[in-house]
FIBANU-260863 format. One record per residue: residue in three letters; x, y, z negated of N, C-alpha, C in turn. Coordinates in steps of 0.02 Angstrom, whole numbers, plus 50000, padded with zeros to 5 digits. Example, Ala and Ser with C-alpha at 12.3 -4.5 7.8 and 13.67 -1.06 7.14 Angstrom:
REM FIBANU-260863
Ala506604971649610506154977549610506604983549610;Ser506424988849646506844994749643506455000249606;
END
This chain:
REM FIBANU-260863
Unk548215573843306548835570443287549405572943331;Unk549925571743300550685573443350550935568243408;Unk550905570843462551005564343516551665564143525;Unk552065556843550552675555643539552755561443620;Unk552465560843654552695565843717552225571743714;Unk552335576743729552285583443741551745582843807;Unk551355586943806550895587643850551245590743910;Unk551295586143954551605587544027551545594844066;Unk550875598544041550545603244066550945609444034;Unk550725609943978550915614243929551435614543863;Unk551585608343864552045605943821551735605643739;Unk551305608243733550695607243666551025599343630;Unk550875598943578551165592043533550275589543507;Unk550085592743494549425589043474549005586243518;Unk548595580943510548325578843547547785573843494;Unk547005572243539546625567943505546815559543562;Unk546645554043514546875549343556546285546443586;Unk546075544643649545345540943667545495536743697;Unk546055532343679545975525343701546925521843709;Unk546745515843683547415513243657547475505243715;Unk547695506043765547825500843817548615496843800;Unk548535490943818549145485543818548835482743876;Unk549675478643877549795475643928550245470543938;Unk550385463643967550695460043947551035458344026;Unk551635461644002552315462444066552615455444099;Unk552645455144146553325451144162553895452244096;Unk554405448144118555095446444068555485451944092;Unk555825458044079556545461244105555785468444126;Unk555345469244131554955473944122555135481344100;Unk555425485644135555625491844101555255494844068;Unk554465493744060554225500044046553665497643990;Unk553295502443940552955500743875552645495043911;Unk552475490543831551895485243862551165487443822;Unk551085494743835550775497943785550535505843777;Unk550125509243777550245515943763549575518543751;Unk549585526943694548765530143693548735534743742;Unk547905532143773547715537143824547675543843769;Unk547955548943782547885555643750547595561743782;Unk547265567843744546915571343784547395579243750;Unk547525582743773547965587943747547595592043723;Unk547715594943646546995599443617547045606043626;Unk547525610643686547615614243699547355615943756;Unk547665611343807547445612743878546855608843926;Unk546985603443891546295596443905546475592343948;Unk547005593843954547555588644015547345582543985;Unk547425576944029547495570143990548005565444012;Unk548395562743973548865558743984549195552543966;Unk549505548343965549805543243946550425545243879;Unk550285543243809550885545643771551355540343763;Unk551525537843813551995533243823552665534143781;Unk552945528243767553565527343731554315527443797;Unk553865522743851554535526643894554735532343925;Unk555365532243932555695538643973555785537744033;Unk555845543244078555885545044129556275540744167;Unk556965538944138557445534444155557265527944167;Unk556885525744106556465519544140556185517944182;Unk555735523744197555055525344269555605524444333;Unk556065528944317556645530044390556815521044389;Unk557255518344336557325512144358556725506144381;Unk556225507044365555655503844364555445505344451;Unk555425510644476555175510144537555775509244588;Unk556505510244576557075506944590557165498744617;Unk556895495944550557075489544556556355486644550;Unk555935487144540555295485844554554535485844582;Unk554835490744656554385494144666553825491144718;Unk553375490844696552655486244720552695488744823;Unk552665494344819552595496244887553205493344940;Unk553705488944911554305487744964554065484045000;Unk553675479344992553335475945055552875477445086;Unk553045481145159552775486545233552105481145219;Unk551775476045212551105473545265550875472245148;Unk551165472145101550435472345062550605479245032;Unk551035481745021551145490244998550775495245040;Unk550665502844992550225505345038550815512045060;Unk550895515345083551165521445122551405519645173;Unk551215517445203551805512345284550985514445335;Unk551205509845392550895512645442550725505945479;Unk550755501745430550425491945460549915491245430;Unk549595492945367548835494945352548235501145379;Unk547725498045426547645502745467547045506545427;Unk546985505145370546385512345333546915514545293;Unk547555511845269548045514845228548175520245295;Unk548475518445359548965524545404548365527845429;Unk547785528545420547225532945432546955537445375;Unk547215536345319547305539145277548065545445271;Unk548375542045287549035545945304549165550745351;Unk548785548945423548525554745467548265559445447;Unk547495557845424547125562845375547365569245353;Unk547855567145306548255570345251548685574145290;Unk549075571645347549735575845375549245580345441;Unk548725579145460548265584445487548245590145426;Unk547855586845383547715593245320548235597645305;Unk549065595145302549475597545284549825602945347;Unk549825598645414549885603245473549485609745488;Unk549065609345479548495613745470548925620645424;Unk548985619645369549205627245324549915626345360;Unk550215623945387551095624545379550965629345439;Unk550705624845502550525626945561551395624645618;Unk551755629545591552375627945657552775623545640;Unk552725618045688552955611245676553775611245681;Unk554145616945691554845616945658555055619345604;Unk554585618145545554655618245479555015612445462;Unk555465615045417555545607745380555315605345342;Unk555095598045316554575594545264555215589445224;Unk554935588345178555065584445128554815580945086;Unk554725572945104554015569645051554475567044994;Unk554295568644947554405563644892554175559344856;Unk554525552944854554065547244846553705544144904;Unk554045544844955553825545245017553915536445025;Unk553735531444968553445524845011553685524145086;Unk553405520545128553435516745161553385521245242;Unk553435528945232553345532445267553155533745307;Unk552285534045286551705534045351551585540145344;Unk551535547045300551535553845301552055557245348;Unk552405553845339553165556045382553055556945460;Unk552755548045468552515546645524552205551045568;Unk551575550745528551075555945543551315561145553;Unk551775564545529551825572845544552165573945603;Unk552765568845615553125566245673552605566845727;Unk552185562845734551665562345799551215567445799;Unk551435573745755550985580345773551565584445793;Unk552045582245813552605587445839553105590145792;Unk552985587445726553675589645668554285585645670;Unk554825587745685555585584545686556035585945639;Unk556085592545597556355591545553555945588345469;Unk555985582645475555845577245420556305571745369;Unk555985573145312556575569045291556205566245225;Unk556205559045208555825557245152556285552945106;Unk556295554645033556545552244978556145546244943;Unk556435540844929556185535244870556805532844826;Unk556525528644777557115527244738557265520444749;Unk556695516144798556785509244811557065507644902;Unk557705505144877557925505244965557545501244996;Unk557185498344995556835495445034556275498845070;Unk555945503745022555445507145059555885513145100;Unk556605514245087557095519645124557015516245183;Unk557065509445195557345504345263556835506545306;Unk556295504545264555615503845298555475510445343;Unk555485516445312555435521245339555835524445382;Unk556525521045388557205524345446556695518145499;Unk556585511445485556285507945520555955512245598;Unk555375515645566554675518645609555105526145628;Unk555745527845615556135531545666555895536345637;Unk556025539145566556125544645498556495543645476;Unk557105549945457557695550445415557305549445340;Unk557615543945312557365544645234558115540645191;Unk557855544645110558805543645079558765540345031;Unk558955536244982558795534244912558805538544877;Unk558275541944846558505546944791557655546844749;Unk557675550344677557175554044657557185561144653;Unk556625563544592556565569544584557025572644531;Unk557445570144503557935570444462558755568344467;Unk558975568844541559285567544580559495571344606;Unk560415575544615560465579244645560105577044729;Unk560065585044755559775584744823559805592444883;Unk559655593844934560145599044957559495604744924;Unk559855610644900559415615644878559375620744925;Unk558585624544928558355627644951558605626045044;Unk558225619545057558375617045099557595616645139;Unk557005617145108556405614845136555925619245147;Unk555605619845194554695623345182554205622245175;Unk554395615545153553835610145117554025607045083;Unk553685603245020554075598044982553225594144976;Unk553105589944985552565584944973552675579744935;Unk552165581444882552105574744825551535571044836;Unk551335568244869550815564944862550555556844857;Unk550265557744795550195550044758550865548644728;Unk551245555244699551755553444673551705556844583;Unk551655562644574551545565744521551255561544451;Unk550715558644475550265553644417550885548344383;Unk551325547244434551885541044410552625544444383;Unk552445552444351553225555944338553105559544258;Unk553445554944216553455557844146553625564744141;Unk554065566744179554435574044156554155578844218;Unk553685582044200553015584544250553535592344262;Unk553785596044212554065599344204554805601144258;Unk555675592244232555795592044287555645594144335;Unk555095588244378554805587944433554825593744444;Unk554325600344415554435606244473554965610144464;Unk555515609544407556225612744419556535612344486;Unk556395603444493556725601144556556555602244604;Unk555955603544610555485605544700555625611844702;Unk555705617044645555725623544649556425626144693;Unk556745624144665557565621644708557645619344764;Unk557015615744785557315612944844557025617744893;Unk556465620344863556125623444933556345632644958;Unk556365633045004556615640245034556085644245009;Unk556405650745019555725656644960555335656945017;Unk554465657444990553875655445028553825650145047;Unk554305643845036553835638545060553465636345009;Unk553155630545028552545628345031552585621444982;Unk552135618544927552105614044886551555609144900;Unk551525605044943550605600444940550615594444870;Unk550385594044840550155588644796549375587644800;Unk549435580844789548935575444794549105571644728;Unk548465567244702548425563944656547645558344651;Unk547495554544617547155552744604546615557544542;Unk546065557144580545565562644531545375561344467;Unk545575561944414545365559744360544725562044338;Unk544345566644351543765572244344543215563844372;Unk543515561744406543045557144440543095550544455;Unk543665548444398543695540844393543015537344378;Unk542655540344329541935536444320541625534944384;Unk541545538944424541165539844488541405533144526;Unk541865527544503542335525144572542695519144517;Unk542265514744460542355510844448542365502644494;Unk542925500344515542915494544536543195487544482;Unk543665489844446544005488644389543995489744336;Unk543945486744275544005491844207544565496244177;Unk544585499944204545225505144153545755503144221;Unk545615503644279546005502944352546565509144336;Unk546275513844318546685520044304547175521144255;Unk546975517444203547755515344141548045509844144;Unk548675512644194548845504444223549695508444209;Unk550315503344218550705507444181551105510244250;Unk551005511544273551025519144325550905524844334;Unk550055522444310549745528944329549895531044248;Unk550085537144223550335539344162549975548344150;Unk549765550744226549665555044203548925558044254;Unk548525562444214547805559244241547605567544272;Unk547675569744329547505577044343546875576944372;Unk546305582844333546005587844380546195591144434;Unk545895595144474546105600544517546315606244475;Unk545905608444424546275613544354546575610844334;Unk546895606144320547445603844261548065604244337;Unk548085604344397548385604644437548685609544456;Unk548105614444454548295621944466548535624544418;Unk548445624144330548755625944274549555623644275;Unk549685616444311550505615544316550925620744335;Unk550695622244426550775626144456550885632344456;Unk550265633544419550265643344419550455644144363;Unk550825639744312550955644444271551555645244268;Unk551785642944335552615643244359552725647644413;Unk552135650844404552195657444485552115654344519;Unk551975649544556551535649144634550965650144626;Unk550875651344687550215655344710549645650044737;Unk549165646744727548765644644742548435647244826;Unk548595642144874548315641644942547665641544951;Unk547625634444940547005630044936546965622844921;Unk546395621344888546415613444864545765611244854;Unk545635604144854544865602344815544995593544812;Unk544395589944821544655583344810544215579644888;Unk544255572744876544055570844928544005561744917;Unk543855557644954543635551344939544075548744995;Unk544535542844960545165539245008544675532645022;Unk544385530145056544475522245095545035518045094;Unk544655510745024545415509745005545155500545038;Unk544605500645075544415493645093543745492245100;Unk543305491945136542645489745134542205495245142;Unk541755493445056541285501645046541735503945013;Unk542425501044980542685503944916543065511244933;Unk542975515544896543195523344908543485525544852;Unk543945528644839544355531244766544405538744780;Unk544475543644718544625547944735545195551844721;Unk545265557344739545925562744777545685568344731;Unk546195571544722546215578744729546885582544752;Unk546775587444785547435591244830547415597344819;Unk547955600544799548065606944827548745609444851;Unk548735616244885549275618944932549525625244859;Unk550075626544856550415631744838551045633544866;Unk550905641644843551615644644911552085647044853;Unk552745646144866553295649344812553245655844822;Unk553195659444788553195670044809553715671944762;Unk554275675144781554595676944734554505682344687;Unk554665683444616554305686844584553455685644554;Unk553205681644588552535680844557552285679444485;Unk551785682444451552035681644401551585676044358;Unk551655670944308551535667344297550795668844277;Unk550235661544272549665663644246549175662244183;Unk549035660544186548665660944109548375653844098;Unk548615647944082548215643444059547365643644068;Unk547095638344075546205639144063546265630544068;Unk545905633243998545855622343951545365619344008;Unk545485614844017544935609544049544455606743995;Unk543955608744009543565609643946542745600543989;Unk543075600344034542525595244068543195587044073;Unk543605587644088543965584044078543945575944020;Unk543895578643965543755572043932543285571543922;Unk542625573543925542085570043927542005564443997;Unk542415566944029542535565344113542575555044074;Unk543355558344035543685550544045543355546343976;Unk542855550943937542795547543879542035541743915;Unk541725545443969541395540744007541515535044038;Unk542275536044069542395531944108542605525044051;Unk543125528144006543155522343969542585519143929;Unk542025521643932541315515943904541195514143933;Unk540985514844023540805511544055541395502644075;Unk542065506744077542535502144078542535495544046;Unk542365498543956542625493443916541765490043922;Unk541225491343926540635486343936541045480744023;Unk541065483644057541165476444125541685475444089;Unk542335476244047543015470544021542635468243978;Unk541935468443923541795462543884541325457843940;Unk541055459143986540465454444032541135451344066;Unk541855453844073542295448844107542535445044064;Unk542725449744010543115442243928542565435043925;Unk541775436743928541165431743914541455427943973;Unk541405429744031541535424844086542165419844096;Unk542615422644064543485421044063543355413243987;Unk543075416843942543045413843898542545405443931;Unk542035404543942541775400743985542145396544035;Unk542425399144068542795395144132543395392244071;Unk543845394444031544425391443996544115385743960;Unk543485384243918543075382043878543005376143934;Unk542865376443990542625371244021543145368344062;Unk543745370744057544385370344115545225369444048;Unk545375363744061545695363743995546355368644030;Unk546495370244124547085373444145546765376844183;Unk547305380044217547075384344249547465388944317;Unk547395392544348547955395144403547785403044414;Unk548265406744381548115414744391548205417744454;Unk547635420244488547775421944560548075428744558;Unk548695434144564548735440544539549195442444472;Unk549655446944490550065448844413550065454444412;Unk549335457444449549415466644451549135471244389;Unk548895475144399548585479444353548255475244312;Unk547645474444340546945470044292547295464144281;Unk547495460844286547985453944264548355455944201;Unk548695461644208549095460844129548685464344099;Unk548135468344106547645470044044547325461944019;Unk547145458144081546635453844050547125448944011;Unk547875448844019548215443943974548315447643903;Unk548225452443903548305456543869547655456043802;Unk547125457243834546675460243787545925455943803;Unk545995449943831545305444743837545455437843810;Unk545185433843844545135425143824545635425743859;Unk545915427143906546435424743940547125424443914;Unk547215428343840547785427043819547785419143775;Unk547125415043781547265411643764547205403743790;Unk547195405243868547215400143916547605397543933;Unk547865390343957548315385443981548195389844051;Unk548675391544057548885394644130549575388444150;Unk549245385744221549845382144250550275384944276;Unk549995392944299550285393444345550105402044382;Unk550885405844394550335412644417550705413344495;Unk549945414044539550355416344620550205421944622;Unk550515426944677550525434144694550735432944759;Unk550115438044811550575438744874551065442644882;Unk551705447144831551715452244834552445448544836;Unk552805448544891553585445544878553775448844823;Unk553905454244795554125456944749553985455244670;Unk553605450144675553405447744608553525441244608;Unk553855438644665554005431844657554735429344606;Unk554825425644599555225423044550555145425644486;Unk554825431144461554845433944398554485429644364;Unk554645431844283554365427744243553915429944203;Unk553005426244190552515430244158552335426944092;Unk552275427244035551975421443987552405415244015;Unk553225413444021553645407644019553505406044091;Unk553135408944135552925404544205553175408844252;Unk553405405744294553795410444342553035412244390;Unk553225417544442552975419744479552815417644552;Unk552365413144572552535409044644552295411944688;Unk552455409244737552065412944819551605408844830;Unk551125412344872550445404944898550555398444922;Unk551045398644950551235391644986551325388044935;Unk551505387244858551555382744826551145381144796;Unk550485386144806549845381844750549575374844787;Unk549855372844832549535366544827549885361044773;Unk550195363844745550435357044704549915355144637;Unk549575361044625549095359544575548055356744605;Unk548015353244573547105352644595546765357544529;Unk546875361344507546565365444445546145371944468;Unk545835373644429545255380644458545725385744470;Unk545515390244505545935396344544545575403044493;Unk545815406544454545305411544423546005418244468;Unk545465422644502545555426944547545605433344516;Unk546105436544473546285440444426546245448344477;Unk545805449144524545885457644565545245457244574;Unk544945463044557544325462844583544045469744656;Unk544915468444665544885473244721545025469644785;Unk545325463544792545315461444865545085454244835;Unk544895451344807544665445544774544345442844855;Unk543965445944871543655441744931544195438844978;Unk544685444845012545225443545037545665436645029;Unk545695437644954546115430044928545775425944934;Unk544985423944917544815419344910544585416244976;Unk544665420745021544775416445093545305412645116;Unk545665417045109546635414145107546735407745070;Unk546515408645007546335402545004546035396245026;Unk545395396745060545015391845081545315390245157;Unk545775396245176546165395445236546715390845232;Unk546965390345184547545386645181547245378245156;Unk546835378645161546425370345143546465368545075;Unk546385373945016546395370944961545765369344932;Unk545765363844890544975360744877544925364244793;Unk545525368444779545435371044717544765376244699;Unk544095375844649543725379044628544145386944625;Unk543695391644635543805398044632543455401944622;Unk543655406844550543105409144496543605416944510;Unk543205421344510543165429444501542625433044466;Unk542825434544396542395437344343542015443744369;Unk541435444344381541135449044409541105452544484;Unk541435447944532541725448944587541135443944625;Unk540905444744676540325440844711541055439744795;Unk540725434244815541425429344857540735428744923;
END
C-alpha cells in the first residue's frame, strides 16, 4: 500500500502495514492519537506512518517534554544508572575522537549528562541543543553551554567535529532534514555518533507490550537500516554495533551505535534491504499483543469488582491501555503522575494530579507502568495510604 510518509531511509512510498496502535492523549496533545507500524518494501526499514509533521514533534518536545524534570527524566546526571550510562557512551565516543579540543555537539542533548561526561574527560569546547528550555537550564545548571534550538533550526555551520545524536533520531520525522542539518554543521572530516534504540532486538527486551510504539518512538533502526541512512549520503562508516543499557534492576534495553566520518567527495553507497528486520518486529508484536490480552483479562476483573478506580501513570502503557483494553471503560476517579510535567493536564475530563493528593480518595490504586511499578507501589505505602494496589502482570 502507499504510506502517507515516505520511508525515512529511502524515501520508497510503499510499504506493508504490521500493526495499527492508538492511543488516548491528554487534551491540547500535539501529536496523532494513532498511527501504522509500517515496514518499507524496498529497504525493510520500519517505521511509524504517522499523520504528524515534524512541526508538531518540534512543538511537542518544546512544550511537552517528559525529560524537563532533572530527578524523573533521563539524560541528566541525578539518576545514577541513567549518568553511568552517559559516561559509558562519552568514553566510547572519546575513544574515536581522541583529542579532547575537538569540538562536540549533542543534539537533543536532554538534561546534559553526555555533555557532562565528556567535560570530565578533558573536553571544553561543548555545546548542547534542546527544544525544551528547561532541559537548556538544566544543563547550563551542571556548568555546559547549551541553547534552545532543534535540528531544523538555524545554527552556526560547519562549526563542529562532532555532532552526537543519541537517543534522539528514533523521535525525528524528517530523517532526511536531520542529516542536511548535521551535514552543515560539521567541519569536513568530522565525525557523526548516533545511537538509538535497537529495533533488531526489541523482542529480546519485552517489559511492556508494544513499549516501543509509543508516540515518540516513530522510527525503529537496525545497525543496517543505520548505516543505509548514512552511507548513502557519503559518510564513511567508522564503527558501530549494539549493546544492552541498564534501565533499573535486572531490566536491560537495547542500543545500537555507530561512528561515521564526513570525507569529502565520498561517494554514496548502495542500499542493502534489511531483509531480518520485520520478522524481528513481526515477533515482537505477537509476543506483545498475547501479555496486552493477559493484562485486558486482569484490568477487566479488578473494574468488575471495583465500581472506581485511581490511574497510577499517564505514560506510554497508560494511553495504550486507555486506548485499547477494559480500561477504556472504567470509572477512573482519578489520574496521578510523578512527572511535574503532566500535572494539571487533562486525560479522559480528569485533570492530572501529583501524589500528594491521592489521599483524598479510599479507592484501588491500578499501577498503569510496568516498569517502575514496584518503585510506586512503595511510595505509595510510604506515604500511608490504605488504598489496595493492583499492577496487571507486575509482581510487588
Amino acid at each position: 500500500m502507499k504510506a502517507k510518509r515516505a520511508c525515512p531511509i529511502c524515501a520508497a512510498g510503499n510499504v506493508d502495514v504490521l500493526h495499527s496502535q492508538k492511543f488516548e492523549l491528554p487534551e491540547g496533545h500535539p501529536l496523532a492519537a494513532g498511527y501504522d507500524v509500517a515496514v518499507c518494501a524496498a529497504c525493510g526499514f520500519v517505521y511509524a506512518d504517522t499523520d504528524a509533521t515534524q512541526a508538531d514533534y518540534d512543538r511537542f518536545y518544546a512544550e511537552h517534554s517528559k525529560y524537563e524534570d532533572a530527578k524523573t527524566g533521563t539524560g541528566g546526571v541525578d539518576n545514577p544508572l541513567d549518568w553511568k550510562r552517559q559516561q559509558e557512551t562519552a568514553r566510547q565516543i572519546a575513544d574515536v575522537l581522541g583529542d579532547a579540543k575537538l569540538s562536540v555537539l549533542d543534539v537533543g542533548c536532554a538534561n546534559g549528562g553526555l555533555l557532562k561526561a565528556l567535560k570530565d574527560l578533558g573536553y571544553e569546547n561543548l555545546c548542547g541543543i534542546d527544544p525544551s528550555p528547561a532541559c537548556v537550564e538544566n544543563t547550563r545548571r551542571i556548568g555546559v553551554e547549551a541553547r534552545r534550538g532543534s535540528l531544523f533550526q538555524p545554527f552556526k555551520k560547519n562549526a563542529y567535529d562532532c555532532v552526537i545524536l543519541s537517543h534522539t533520531l528514533e523521535h525525528v520525522r524528517d530523517a532526511q532534514g536531520a542529516l542536511d542539518w548535521i551535514t552543515e554543521r560539521l567541519r569536513p572530516g568530522g565525525m557523526v555518533y548516533l545511537e538509538t534504540p535497537d529495533a533488531a532486538r526489541y523482542v529480546d527486551f519485552i517489559y511492556a507490550p508494544l513499549q516501543d510504539f509509543n508516540v515518540e518512538h516513530i522510527n525503529h533502526f537496525s545497525l543496517l537500516c543505520l548505516r543505509n541512512l548514512m552511507e548513502a549520503r557519503g559518510f564513511t562508516f567508522v564503527n558501530g554495533g549494539s549493546k544492552d543499557l541498564i534501565v533499573g534492576g535486572d531490566m536491560r534495553y537495547p542500543a545500537v551505535f555507530g561512528v561515521w566520518k564526513r570525507v569529502e567527495g565520498a561517494p554514496a553507497a548502495a542500499l542493502k534491504k534489511d531483509g531480518l528486520l520485520r520478522q524481528r518486529i513481526e515477533d515482537y508484536i505477537d509476543r506483545s499483543k498475547k501479555m496486552m490480552s493477559e493484562i485486558d483479562a486482569q484490568i477487566a476483573g479488578l473494574i468488575s469488582r471495583n465500581p472506581s478506580i485511581i490511574v497510577w501513570g499517564t505514560g506510554q502503557l497508560a494511553m495504550k491501555l486507555l486506548a485499547e483494553t477494559s480500561l477504556s471503560r472504567a470509572d477512573i476517579a482519578a489520574f496521578v503522575d510523578n512527572n511535574p510535567i503532566n500535572h494539571g493536564k487533562v486525560l479522559r475530563g480528569k485533570p492530572i494530579l501529583p501524589p500528594d493528593e491521592l489521599r483524598k480518595w479510599n479507592v484501588p490504586i491500578l499501577i498503569a507502568t510496568l516498569l517502575h511499578h514496584r518503585s510506586i507501589a512503595e511510595q505509595i505505602r510510604n506515604m500511608g495510604c490504605a488504598n489496595e494496589i493492583y499492577c496487571p502482570l507486575g509482581e510487588m
